[in-house]
C-alpha positions as CSV (number, residue, x, y, z in Angstrom):
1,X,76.3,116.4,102.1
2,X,78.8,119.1,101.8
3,X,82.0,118.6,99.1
4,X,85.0,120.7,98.6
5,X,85.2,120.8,94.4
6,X,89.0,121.8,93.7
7,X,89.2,122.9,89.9
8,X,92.1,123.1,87.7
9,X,91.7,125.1,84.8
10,X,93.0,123.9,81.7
11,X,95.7,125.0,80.1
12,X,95.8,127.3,83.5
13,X,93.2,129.6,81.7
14,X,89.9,130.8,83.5
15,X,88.8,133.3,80.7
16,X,86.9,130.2,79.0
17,X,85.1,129.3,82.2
18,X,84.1,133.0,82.6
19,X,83.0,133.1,79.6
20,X,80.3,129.9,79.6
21,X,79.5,131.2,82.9
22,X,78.1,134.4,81.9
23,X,76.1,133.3,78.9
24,X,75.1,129.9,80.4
25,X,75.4,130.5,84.5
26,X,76.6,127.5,87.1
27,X,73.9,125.4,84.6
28,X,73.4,123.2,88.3
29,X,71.2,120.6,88.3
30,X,68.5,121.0,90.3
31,X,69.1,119.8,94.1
32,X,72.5,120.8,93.9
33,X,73.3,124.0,95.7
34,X,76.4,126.2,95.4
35,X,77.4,127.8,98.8
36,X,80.7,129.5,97.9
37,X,83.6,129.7,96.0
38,X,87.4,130.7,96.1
39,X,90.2,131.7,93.6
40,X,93.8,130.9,93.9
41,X,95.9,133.8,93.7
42,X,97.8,132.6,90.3
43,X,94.0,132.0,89.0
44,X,95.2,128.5,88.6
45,X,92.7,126.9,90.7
46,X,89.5,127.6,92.2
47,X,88.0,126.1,95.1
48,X,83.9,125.7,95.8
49,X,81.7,124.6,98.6
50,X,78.6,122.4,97.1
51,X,76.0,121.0,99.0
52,X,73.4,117.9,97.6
53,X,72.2,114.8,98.9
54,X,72.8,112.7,96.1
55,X,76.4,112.9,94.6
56,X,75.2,112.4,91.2
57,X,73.6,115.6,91.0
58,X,77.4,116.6,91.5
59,X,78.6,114.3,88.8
60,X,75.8,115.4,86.4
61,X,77.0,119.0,86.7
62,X,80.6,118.1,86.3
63,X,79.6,116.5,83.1
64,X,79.1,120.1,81.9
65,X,82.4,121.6,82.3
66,X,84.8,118.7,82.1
67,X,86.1,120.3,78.7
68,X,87.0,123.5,80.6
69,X,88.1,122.1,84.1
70,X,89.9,118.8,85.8
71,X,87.8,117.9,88.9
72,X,89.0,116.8,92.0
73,X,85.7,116.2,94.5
74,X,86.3,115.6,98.1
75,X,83.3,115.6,100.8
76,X,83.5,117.6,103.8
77,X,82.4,118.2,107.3
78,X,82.2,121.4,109.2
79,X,84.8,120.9,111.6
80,X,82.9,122.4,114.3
81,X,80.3,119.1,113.9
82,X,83.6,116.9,113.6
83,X,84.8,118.7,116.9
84,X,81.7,117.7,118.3
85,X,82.3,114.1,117.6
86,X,85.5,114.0,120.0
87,X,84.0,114.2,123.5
88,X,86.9,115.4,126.2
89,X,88.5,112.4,128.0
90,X,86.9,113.3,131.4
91,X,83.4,112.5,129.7
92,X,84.2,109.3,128.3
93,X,85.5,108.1,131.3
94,X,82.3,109.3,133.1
C-alpha cells in the first residue's frame, strides 16, 4: 500500500531533521520502504512516497520523529490503476 506522508517541520525548521538524518538515517522499520521524497520551496513542508503492507510499520517510524515533524498520512493510488478502474461508457453498456 502506497501513502503520501506530508510533513510539517516544526517551528518551520528542517536543520534538526537533517541533522538526525545524517547521524541516524530514515531509521525505517523493516518492511517499510521509502520511494521518494519532495521539498516545498519555503522548506516548510516535505512531501514522501512510502510503501508497506501493514500501516503500523508506518506508525512505528512516525514514532521516531514526532519531536521534529507533525504528520499528516494519507494513502494513495497511482492514478493510472485508479484510471483503470473507470471503464469508458461504451464498455459498460456492452
Amino acid at each position: 500500500m502506497l501513502f503520501m506522508v506530508i510533513e510539517r517541520f516544526k517551528d518551520r525548521d528542517p536543520n534538526p531533521i537533517y541533522a538526525r538524518l545524517r547521524e541516524q538515517g530514515r531509521a525505517l522499520p523493516e518492511g517499510l520502504r521509502y520511494i521518494e521524497s519532495w521539498i516545498e520551496a519555503n522548506f516548510h513542508r516535505c512531501f514522501q512516497l512510502m510503501e508497506c503492507e501493514d500501516a503500523l510499520l508506518l506508525q512505528k517510524w512516525v514514532l521516531q520523529w514526532r519531536d521534529l515533524v507533525e504528520f499528516e498520512i494519507v494513502p494513495v493510488s497511482p492514478s493510472k490503476a485508479v484510471r483503470e478502474l473507470f471503464a469508458p461508457v461504451s464498455e459498460t453498456l456492452a
